[in-house]
C-alpha positions in Angstrom: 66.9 4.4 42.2 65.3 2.1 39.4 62.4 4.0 38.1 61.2 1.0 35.9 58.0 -0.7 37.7 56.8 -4.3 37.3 57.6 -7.8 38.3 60.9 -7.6 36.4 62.3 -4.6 37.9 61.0 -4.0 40.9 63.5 -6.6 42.2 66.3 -5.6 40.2 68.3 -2.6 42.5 70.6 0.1 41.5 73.4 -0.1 44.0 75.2 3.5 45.2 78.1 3.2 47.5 77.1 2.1 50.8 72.8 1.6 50.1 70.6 -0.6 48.0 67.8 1.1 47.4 64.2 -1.0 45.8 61.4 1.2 44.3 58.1 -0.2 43.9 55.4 0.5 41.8 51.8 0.2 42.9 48.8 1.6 40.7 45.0 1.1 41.5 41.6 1.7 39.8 38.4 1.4 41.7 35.2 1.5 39.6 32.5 2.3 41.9 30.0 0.4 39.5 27.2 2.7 38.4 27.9 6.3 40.0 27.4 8.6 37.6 27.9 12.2 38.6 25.6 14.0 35.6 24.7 13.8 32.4 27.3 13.3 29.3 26.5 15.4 26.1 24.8 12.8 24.3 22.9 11.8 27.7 19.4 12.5 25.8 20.2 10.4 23.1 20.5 7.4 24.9 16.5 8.0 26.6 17.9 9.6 30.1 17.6 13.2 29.7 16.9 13.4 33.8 19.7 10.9 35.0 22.2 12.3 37.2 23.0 9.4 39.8 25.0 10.7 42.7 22.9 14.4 42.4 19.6 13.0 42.5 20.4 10.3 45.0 21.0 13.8 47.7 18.8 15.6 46.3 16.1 12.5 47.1 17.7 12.0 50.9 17.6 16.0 51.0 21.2 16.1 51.2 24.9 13.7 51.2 26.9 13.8 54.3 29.9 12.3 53.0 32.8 13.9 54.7 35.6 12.4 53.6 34.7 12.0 50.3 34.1 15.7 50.2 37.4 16.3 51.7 39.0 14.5 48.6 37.5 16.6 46.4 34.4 14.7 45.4 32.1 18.1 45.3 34.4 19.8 43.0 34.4 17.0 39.9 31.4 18.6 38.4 32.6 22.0 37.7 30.0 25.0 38.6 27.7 22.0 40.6 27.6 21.2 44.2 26.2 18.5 45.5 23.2 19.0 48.1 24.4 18.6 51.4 28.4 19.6 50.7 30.0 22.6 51.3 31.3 24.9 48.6 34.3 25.7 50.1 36.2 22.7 50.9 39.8 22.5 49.7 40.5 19.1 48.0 42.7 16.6 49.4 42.9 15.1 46.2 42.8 15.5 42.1 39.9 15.9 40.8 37.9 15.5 37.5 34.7 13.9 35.7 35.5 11.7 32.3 32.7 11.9 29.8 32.4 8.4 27.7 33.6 8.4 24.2 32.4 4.5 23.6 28.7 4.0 22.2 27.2 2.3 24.6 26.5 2.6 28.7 27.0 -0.8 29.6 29.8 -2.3 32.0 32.0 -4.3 29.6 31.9 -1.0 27.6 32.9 1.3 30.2 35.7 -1.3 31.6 36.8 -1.6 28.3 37.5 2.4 27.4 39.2 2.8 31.0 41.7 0.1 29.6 42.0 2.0 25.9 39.5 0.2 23.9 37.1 2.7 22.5 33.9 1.2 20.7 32.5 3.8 17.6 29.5 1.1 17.6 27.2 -0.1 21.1 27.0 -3.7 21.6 23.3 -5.2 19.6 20.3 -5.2 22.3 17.3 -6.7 22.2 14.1 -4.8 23.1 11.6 -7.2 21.5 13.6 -10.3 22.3 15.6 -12.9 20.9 15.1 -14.4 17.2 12.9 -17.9 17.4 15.8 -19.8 15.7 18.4 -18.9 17.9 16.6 -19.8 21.2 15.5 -23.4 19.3 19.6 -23.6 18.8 20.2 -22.6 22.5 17.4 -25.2 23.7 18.5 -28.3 21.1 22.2 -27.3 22.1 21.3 -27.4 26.4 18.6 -30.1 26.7 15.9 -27.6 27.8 13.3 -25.6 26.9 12.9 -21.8 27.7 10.4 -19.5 28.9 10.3 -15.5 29.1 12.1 -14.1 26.4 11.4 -10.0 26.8 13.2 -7.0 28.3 12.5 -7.7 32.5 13.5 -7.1 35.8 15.6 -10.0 37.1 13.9 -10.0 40.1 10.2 -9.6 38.6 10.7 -12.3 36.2 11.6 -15.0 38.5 8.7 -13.8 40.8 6.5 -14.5 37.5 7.9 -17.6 35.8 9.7 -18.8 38.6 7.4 -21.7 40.1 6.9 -22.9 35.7 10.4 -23.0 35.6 10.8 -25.3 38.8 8.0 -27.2 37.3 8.8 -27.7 33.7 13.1 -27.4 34.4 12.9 -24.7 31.4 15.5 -22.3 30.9 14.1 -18.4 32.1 15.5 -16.2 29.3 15.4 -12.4 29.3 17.4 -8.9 28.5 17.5 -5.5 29.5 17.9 -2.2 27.9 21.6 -3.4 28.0 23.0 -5.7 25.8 22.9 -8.9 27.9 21.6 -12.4 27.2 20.4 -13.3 30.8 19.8 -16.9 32.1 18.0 -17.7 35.4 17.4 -21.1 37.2 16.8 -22.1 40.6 20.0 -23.8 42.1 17.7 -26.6 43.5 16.4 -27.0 39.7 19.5 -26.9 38.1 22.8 -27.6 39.1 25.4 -24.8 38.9 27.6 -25.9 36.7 25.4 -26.7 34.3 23.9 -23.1 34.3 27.4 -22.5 33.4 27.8 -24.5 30.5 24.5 -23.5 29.6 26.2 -19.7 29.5 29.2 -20.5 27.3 26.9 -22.5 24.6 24.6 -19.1 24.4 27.9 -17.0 24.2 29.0 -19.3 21.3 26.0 -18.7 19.4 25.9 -15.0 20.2 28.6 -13.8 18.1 28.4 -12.1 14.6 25.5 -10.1 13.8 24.1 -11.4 17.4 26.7 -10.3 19.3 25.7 -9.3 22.7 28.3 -7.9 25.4 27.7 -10.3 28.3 25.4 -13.6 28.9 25.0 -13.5 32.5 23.9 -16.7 34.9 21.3 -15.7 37.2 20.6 -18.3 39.8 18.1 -17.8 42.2 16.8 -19.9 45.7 14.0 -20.0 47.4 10.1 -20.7 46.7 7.1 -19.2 45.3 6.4 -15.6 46.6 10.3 -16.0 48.4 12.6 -16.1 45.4 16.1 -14.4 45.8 19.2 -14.4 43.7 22.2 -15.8 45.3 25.6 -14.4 44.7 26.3 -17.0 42.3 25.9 -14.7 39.0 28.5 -15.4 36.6 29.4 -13.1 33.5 30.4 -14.3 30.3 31.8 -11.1 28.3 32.5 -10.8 24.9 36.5 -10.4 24.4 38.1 -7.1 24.0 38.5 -6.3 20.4 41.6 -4.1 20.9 44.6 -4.3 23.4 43.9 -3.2 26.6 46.0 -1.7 29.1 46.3 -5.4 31.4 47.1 -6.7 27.9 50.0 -4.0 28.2 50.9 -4.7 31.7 51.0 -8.6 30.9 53.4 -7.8 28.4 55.7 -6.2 30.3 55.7 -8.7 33.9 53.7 -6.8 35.6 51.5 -7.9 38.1 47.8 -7.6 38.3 45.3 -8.1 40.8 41.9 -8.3 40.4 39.0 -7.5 42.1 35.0 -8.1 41.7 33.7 -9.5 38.1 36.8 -7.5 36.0 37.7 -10.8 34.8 34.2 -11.9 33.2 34.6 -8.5 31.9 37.5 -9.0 29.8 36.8 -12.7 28.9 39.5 -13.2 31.7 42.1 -11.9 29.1 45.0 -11.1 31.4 43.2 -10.5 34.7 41.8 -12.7 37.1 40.1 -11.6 39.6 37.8 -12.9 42.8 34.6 -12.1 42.9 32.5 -9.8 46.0 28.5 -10.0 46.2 29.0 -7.0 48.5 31.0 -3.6 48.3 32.5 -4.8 52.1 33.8 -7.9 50.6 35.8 -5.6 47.9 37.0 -3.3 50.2 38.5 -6.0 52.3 40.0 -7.6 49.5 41.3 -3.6 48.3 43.1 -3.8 51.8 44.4 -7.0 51.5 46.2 -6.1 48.3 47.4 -3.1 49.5 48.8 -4.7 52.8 50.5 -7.5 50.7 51.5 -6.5 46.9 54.2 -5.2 46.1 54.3 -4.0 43.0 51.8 -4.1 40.2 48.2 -3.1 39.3 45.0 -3.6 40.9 41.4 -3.4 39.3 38.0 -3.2 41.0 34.7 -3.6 40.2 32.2 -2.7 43.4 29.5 -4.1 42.5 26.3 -3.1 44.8 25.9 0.7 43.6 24.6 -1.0 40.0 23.5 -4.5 40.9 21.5 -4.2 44.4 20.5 -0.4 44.5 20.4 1.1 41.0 19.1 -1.8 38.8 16.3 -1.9 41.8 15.7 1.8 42.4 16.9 1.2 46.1 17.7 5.1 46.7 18.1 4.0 50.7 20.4 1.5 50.0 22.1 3.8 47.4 22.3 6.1 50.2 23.7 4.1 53.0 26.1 2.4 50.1 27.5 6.7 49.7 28.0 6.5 53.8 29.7 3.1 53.7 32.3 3.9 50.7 33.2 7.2 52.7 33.5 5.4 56.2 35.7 3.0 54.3 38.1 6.2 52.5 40.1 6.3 55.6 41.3 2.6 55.9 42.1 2.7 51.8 44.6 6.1 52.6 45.9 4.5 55.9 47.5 2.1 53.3 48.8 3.8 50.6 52.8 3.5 50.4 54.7 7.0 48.9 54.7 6.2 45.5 50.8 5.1 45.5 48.6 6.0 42.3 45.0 5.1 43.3 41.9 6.4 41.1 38.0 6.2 42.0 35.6 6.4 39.4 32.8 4.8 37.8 31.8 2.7 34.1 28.1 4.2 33.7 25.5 6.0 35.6 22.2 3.8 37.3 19.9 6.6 38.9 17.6 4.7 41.0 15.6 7.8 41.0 14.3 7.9 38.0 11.7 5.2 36.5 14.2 3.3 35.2 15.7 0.2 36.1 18.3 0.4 33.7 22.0 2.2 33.5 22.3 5.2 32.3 24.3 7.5 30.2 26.5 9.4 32.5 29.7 11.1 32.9 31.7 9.5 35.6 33.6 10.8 38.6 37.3 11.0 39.0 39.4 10.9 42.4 42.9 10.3 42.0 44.9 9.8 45.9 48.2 9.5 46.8 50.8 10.8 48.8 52.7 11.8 45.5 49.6 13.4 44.1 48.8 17.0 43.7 45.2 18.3 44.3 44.2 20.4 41.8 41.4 19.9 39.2 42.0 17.8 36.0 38.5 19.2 34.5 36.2 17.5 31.9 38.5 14.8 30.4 36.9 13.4 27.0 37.2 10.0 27.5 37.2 7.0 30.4 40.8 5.7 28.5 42.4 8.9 30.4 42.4 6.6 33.4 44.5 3.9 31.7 46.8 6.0 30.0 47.8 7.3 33.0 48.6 4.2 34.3 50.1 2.7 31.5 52.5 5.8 31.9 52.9 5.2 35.3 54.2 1.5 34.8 56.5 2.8 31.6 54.7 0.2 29.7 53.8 0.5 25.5 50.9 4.1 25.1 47.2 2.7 24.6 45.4 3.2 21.2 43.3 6.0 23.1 43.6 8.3 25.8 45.4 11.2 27.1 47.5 10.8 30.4 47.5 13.3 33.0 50.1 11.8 35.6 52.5 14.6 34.9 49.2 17.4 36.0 49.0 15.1 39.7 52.6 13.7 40.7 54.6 16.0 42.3 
């Protein structure tokens, strides 16, 4: 049997007397966007002391009833903590573990980035007060328009105020976050898409150096005074990675990779493309559809709504009935799992819509690793997202990562 994985060699048989036998390689990473499972060490640093997404979220609904992601071990990541509304006795179906970030920063492209091996010693430059005078006259003299805004907002509170001046004057609505984002809003009836876009890539031009920011992100919006909504047209503009990453690895070696939700904005589209869900459904559907037609190779996930529609809005129903809709899903993602499968939830960052904050926060992340090869038993606190990636760059035989230790020998049997 050929033991090497990847578009060149999962072809390529080993003939023995009277057989031909193909092996294929599959390997997937699901980041549930924004579920945090606790606080990290340096939680308090980052202004969260408090945050603890998935516990507070059943704590606030007096309790999760998640049964099949408690039967894959989900209650036992956090050593010594159960979460309200699970049983402490459940044997896991699956490996289990948290990761604790090692990157500064609690951002997205940060925590995709450290799953894949790149480890940042310095966060990404915010902007609390907002954005120096001289580069928004660049932005504006570069774009053909004005702006208006320019603070740390809510996307959807800052439409609802400068929304109907923006439709009125055609300015550009500029704002940030506690993240390090350089956020553009118009109303698609205002201005057309594409030039949103292009409007996007001149800021992320300008925002490099000593203003480098991790993503500008296009927020367009519909509707009217009092009725504005975002529409599922956002569109990320990342900074590139600024080490290899494991789908730099992958690439190398032929294999294939698949991706799913905004992973490719995330990564400056470096090796990955990807098609993009407004809802977790969508991604799941698309997680099946890989799984029912790929062969071999290497799919990444972003869900998205955990972070973007309940977390960054304090939605803890919607959190909620997000946890029941992920675990009602579990079944249909195992049902498709082939023998040598290697599948891993987790998350990039905590967003605790419990807690005043609209912002992520500074979390250690769960870890599920499935597969009919895997063995359940606990992988404990592992110091660093780039574990994940390891792991799978073991998994495809493909050149180590600069960081990360790989525990695919602790789960395969």
């Amino acid at each position: 049997v050929e033991r090497r994985a990847g578009a060149r060699s999962a072809h390529r048989p080993r003939t023995a007397a009277a057989e031909t036998v193909y092996v294929t390689k599959r390997a997937a990473i699901i980041v549930l966007d924004g579920l945090g499972i606790g606080p990290a060490p340096d939680t308090a640093l980052y202004g969260d002391a408090g945050s603890d997404t998935l516990g507070n979220v059943a704590r606030a609904v007096g309790g999760l009833k998640l049964p099949n992601l408690e039967k894959l071990g989900l209650g036992k990541c956090r050593d010594g903590f159960v979460i309200p509304g699970f049983a402490p006795g459940v044997r896991p179906a699956a490996a289990y573990g948290i990761a604790q970030p090692a990157s500064a920063g609690k951002d997205s492209t940060t925590g995709h980035w450290e799953i894949c091996g790149v480890i940042l010693a310095k966060a990404f430059r915010t902007y609390p007060q907002g954005f120096p005078g001289a580069l928004l006259d660049e932005f504006s003299r570069r774009t053909g328009r004005g702006w208006l805004g320019n603070k740390t907002a809510s996307g959807t509170a800052i439409i609802d105020e400068l929304g109907a001046e923006h439709q009125r004057s055609g300015k550009w609505i500029v704002y940030t976050s506690a993240d390090s984002v350089f956020q553009i809003a118009s109303h698609e009836g205002t201005v057309a898409l594409d030039e949103l876009y292009r409007a996007c890539m001149v800021a992320r031009e300008l925002l490099i150096g000593e203003h480098a920011v991790s993503r500008v992100i296009a927020r367009p919006f519909e509707g009217t005074p009092g009725d504005y909504r975002r529409t599922a047209h956002r569109k990320d503009f990342s900074i590139a990675p600024v080490g290899t990453t494991l789908l730099d690895q992958l690439a190398g070696e032929g294999i294939e990779r698949v991706g799913i939700g905004k992973v490719d904005d995330l990564f400056a589209a470096r090796n990955i493309s990807s098609e993009h869900t407004p809802t977790n459904d969508h991604a799941y559907r698309l997680i099946e559809q890989a799984l029912e037609t790929l062969e071999t190779g290497f799919v990444f996930v972003n869900v998205i709504e955990f972070d973007q529609t309940w977390g960054h809005r304090n939605d803890v129903a919607g959190f909620h009935q997000g946890l029941k809709e992920l675990d009602a899903w579990v079944p249909r993602l195992l049902s498709r799992l082939r023998p040598d499968d290697l599948v891993m939830l987790t998350a990039d960052h905590g967003n605790d819509p419990t807690t005043p904050s609209t912002d992520h926060s500074r979390e250690v992340v769960p870890l599920l690793v499935l597969g009919p090869r895997v063995q359940a038993r606990s992988l404990g606190v592992r110091q660093t997202f780039a574990d994940l990636g390891q792991t799978v760059a073991e998994y495809f035989g493909v050149p180590r990562l600069a960081a990360g230790t790989s525990f695919l020998r602790d789960v395969l049997a």
